[in-house]
C-alpha positions in Angstrom: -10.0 8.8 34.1 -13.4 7.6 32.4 -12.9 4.1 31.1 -15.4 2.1 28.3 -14.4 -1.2 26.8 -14.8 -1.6 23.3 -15.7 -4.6 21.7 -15.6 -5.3 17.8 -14.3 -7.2 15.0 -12.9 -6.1 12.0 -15.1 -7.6 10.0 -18.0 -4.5 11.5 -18.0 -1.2 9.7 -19.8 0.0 12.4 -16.9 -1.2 14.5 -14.7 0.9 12.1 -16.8 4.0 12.3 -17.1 4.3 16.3 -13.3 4.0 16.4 -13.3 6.9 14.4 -14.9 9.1 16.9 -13.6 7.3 20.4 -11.2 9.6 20.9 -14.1 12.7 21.1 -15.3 10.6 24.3 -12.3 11.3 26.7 -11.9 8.4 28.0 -9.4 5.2 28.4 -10.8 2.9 25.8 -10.2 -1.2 26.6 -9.8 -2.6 23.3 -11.9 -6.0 23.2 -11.6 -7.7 19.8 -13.5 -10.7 19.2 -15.1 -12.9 16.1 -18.4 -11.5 15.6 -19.2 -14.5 13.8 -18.6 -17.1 16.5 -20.2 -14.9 18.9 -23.0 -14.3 17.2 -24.1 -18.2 16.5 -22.8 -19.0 19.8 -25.7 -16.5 21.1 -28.1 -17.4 18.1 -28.1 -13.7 16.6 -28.8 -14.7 12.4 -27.4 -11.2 10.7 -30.1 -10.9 8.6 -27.7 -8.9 6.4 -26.6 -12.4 4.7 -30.0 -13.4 3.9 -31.6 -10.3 3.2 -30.7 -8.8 0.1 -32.8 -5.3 0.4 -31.0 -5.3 3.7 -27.7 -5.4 2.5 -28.7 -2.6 -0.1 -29.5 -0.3 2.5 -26.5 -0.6 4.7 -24.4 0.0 1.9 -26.1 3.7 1.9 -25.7 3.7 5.7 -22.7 3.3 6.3 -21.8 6.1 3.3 -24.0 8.3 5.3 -22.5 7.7 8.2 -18.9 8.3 7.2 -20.3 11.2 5.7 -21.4 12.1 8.6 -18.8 11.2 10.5 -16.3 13.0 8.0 -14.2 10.0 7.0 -13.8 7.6 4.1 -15.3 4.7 4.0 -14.3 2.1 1.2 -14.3 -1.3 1.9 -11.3 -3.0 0.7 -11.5 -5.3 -2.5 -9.4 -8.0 -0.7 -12.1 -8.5 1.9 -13.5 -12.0 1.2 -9.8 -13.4 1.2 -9.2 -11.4 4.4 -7.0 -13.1 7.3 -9.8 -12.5 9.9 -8.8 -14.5 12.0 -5.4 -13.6 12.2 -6.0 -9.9 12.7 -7.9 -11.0 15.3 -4.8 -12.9 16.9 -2.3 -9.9 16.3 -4.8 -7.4 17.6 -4.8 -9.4 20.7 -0.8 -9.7 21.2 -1.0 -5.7 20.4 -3.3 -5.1 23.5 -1.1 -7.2 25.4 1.7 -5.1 24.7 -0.3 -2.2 25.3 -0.4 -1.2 21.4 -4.1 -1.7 20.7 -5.0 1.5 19.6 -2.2 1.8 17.1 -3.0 -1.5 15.9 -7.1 -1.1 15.9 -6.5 1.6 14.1 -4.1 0.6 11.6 -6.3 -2.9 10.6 -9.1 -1.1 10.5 -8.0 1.7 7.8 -6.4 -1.2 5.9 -10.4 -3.3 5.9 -12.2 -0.1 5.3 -10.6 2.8 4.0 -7.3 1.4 1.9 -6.6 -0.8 -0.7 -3.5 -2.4 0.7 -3.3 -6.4 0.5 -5.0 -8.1 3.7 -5.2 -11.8 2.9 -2.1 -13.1 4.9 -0.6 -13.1 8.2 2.3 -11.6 5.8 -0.1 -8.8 5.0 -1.2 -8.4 8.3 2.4 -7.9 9.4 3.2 -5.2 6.5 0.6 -3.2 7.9 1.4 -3.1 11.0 4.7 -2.6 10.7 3.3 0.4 8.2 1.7 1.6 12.0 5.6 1.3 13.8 4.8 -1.9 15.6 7.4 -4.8 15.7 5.4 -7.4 14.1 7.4 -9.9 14.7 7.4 -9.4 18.6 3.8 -10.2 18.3 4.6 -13.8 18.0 2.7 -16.9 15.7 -0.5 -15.5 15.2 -1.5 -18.7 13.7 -0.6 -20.5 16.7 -2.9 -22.8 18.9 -2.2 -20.6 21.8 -3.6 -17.4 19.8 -6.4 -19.8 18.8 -7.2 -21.1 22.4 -6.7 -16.7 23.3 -9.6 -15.9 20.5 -11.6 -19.0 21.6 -11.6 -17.5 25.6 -12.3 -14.2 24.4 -15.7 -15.2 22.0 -16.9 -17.5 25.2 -16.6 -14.8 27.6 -18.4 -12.1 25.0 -21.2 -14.8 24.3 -21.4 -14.6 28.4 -21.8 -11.3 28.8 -24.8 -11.1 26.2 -22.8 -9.6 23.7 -24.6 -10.4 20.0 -22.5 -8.3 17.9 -20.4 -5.7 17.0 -19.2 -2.9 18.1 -20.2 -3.2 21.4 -19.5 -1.1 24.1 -19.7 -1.1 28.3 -19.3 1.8 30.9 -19.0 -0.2 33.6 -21.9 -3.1 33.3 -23.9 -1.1 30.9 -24.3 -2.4 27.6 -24.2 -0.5 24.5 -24.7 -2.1 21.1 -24.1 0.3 17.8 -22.0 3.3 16.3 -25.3 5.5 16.7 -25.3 4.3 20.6 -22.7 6.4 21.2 -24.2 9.5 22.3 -25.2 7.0 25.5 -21.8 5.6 25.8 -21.0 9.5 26.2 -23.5 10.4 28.4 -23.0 7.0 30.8 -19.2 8.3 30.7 -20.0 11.5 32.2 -22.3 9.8 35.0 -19.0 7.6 36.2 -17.9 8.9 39.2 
């Protein structure tokens, strides 16, 4: 079967859109989360988002274009500033190991971007999960230093491979970066033998 890897954060709502339409691709998705934040200054990408505030207004109306387009709601939870990043970050990782990434990815990002259900704690994290029929609790400490040293590993190894933010995507050692890439990620999918 076709295979891409998938790289993103839930912090992206570009990340959240493409998830929405990886399963029109056909293929076996790898599930690469990572903290687009660490990557990014590791790699020296400024998101001029922060600092720009006519930039901030206008992706506001993209992304509500996009999930129009895309068919989907979009609306960003109220609890994101107080979010537990980093400890979605840490479960999402356990899921993949236990081959549940897709149910989790999906379930944290409806819960960022299209719900209003509480995301500030690894307790919130948990509920939502468990909201998705994983076993939380088999995920393990996600505030432990293992998870930590895990997520560190992961951000090196993305800043290695050139990645600068999220989502990213590779078919093979091609490099796609954006939601509105993926009409290449589909057509690089189709060249694999």
């Amino acid at each position: 079967m076709r295979s891409l890897e998938f790289h993103f954060d839930f912090r992206s709502p570009y990340s959240y859109l493409a998830l929405t339409r990886l399963p029109l691709l056909n293929a076996e998705i790898d599930y690469r989360p990572f903290d687009v934040l660490d990557v990014m200054g590791k790699v020296g990408n400024v998101p001029t988002s922060v600092t720009c505030q006519a930039k901030r207004r206008y992706l506001q109306q993209d992304l509500r274009r996009w999930a129009m387009h895309y068919q989907v709601p979009i609306a960003p939870n109220p609890g994101m500033a107080n979010m537990d990043t980093r400890a979605m970050l840490h479960a999402m990782l356990a899921a993949r190991r236990k081959g549940l990434a897709a149910t989790a990815a999906s379930a944290l990002f409806k819960a960022v971007w299209a719900s209003q259900v509480p995301i500030a704690s690894e307790g919130d994290i948990a509920s939502i999960l468990e909201g998705a029929g994983i076993d939380a609790a088999a995920l393990g400490d996600l505030g432990s230093a293992e998870a930590a040293a895990e997520l560190a590993a992961v951000n090196a190894e993305a800043a290695e491979r050139g990645i600068f933010g999220a989502p990213t995507f590779f078919v093979g050692e091609q490099q796609f970066f954006g939601n509105d890439r993926l009409e290449f990620v589909a057509a690089a999918l189709e060249a694999q033998p």
